[in-house]
C-alpha positions as CSV (number, residue, x, y, z in Angstrom):
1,X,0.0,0.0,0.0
2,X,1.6,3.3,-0.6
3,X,-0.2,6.6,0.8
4,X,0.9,10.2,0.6
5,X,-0.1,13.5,-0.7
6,X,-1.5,14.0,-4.3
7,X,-2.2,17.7,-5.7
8,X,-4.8,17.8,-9.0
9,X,-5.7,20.3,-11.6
10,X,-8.7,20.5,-13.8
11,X,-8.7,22.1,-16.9
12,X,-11.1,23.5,-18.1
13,X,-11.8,24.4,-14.3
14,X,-14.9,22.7,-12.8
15,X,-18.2,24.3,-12.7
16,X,-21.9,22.7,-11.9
17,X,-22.3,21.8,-15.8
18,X,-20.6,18.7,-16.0
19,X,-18.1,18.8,-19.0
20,X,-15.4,16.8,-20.7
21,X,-12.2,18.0,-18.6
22,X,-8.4,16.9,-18.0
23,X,-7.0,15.6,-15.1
24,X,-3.6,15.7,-14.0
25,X,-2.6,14.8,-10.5
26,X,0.8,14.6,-8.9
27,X,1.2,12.2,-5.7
28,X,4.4,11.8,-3.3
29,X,3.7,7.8,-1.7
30,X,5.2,5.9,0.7
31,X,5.2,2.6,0.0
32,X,5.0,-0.7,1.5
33,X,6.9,-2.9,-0.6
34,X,7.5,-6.3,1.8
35,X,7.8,-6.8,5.5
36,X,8.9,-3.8,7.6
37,X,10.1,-2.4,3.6
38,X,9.5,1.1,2.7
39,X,10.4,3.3,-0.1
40,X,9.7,6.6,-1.6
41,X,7.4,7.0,-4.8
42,X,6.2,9.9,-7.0
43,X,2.8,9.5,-9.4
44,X,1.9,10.9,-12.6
45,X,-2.0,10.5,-13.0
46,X,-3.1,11.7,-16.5
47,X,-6.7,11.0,-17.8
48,X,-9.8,12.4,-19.1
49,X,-13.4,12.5,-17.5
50,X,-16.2,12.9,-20.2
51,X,-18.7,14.7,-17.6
52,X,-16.9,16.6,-14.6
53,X,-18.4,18.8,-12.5
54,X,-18.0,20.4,-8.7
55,X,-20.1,17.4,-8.2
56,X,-18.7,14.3,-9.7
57,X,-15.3,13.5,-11.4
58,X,-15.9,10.0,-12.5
59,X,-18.4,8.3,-15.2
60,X,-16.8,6.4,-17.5
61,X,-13.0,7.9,-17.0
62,X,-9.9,7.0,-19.0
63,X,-7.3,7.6,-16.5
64,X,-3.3,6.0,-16.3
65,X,-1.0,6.4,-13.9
66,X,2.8,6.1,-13.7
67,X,4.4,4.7,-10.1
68,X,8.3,5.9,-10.1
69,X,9.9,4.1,-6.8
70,X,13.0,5.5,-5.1
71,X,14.3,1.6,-6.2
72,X,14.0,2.4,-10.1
73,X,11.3,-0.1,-10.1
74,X,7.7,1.6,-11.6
75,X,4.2,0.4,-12.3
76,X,1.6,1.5,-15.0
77,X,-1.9,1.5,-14.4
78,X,-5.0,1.7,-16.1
79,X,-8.1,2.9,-14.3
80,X,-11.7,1.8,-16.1
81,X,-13.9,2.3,-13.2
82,X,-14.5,5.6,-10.6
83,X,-17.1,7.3,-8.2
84,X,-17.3,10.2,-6.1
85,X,-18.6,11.2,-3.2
86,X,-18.9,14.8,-1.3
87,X,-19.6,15.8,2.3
88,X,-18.6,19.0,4.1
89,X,-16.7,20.0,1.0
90,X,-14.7,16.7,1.0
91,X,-14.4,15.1,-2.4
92,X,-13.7,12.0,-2.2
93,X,-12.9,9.7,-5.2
94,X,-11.9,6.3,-5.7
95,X,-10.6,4.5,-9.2
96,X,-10.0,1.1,-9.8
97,X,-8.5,-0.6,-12.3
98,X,-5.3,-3.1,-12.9
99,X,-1.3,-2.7,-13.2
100,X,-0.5,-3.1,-17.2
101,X,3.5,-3.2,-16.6
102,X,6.0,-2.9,-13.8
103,X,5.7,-3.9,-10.2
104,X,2.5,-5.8,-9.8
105,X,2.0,-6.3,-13.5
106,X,-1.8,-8.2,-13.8
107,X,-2.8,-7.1,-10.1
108,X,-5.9,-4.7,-8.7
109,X,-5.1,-1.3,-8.2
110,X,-7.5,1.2,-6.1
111,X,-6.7,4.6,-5.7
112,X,-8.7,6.8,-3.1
113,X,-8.3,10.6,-2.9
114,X,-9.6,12.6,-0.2
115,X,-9.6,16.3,-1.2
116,X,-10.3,19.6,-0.6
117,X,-10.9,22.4,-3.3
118,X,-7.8,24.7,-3.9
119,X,-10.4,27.6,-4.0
120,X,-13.6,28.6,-1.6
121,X,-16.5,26.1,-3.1
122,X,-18.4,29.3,-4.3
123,X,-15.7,29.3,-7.1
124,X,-17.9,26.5,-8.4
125,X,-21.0,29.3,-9.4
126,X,-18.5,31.6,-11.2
127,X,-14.7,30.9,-13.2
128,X,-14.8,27.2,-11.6
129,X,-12.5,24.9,-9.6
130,X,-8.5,24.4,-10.7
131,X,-7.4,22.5,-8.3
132,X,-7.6,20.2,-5.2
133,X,-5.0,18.7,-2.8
134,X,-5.6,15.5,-0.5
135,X,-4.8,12.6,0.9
136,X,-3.9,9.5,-1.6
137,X,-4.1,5.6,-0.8
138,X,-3.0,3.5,-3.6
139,X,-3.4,-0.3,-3.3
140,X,-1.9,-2.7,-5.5
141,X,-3.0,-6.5,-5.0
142,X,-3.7,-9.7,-6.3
């Protein structure tokens, strides 16, 4: 399991009118990778989501992300399937999907993302959201 920080941007920024909109995220993990075994990571999440909003991020998303570990090992994943869910300004979203090379190649992968707007949610009724930072849990298994 690897868990750090992730920061996202939206473009074009999200509004209540869901929209076709880009997603890039960046992540910093730790990462369990054996017994008592640690190690640094850094993810590049790149992907599309046909009908974004303030509300919802997911619906049919075509998202990959790149694993880099501190060991110069990696792992590419494919995510086909995502939901969201808000409370108290707390977007939460989870993708799953499978590792297509690298360190787990053939195994699940779920990645949940707790975040909170980069702006006041208000931006939401006018130029729209850029931006969130959170809280990300990546699991890879079998």
């Amino acid at each position: 399991m690897c868990v750090g920080d992730s920061d996202s941007t939206y473009d074009p920024p999200l509004t209540l009118q869901p929209r076709e909109t880009r997603v890039h995220a960046e992540a910093r993990y730790t990462c369990g990778i054996g017994p008592g075994r640690t190690v640094a990571a850094t993810g590049t999440l790149d992907g599309v989501s046909p009908a974004a909003s303030c509300v919802t991020l997911a619906g049919g998303s075509h998202v990959a992300e790149t694993v880099r570990y501190a060991d110069g090992e990696r792992s590419e994943i494919a995510y086909t399937h995502g939901a969201t869910g808000r409370a108290a300004g707390l977007l939460t979203l989870r993708l799953s999907g499978h590792v297509t090379a690298g360190r787990g190649k053939g195994q699940e992968a779920h990645r949940t993302v707790a975040a909170l707007p980069g702006q006041l949610p208000t931006q939401c009724l006018t130029s729209g959201l850029t931006g969130s930072h959170g809280r990300a849990q990546l699991e890879i298994r079998p």
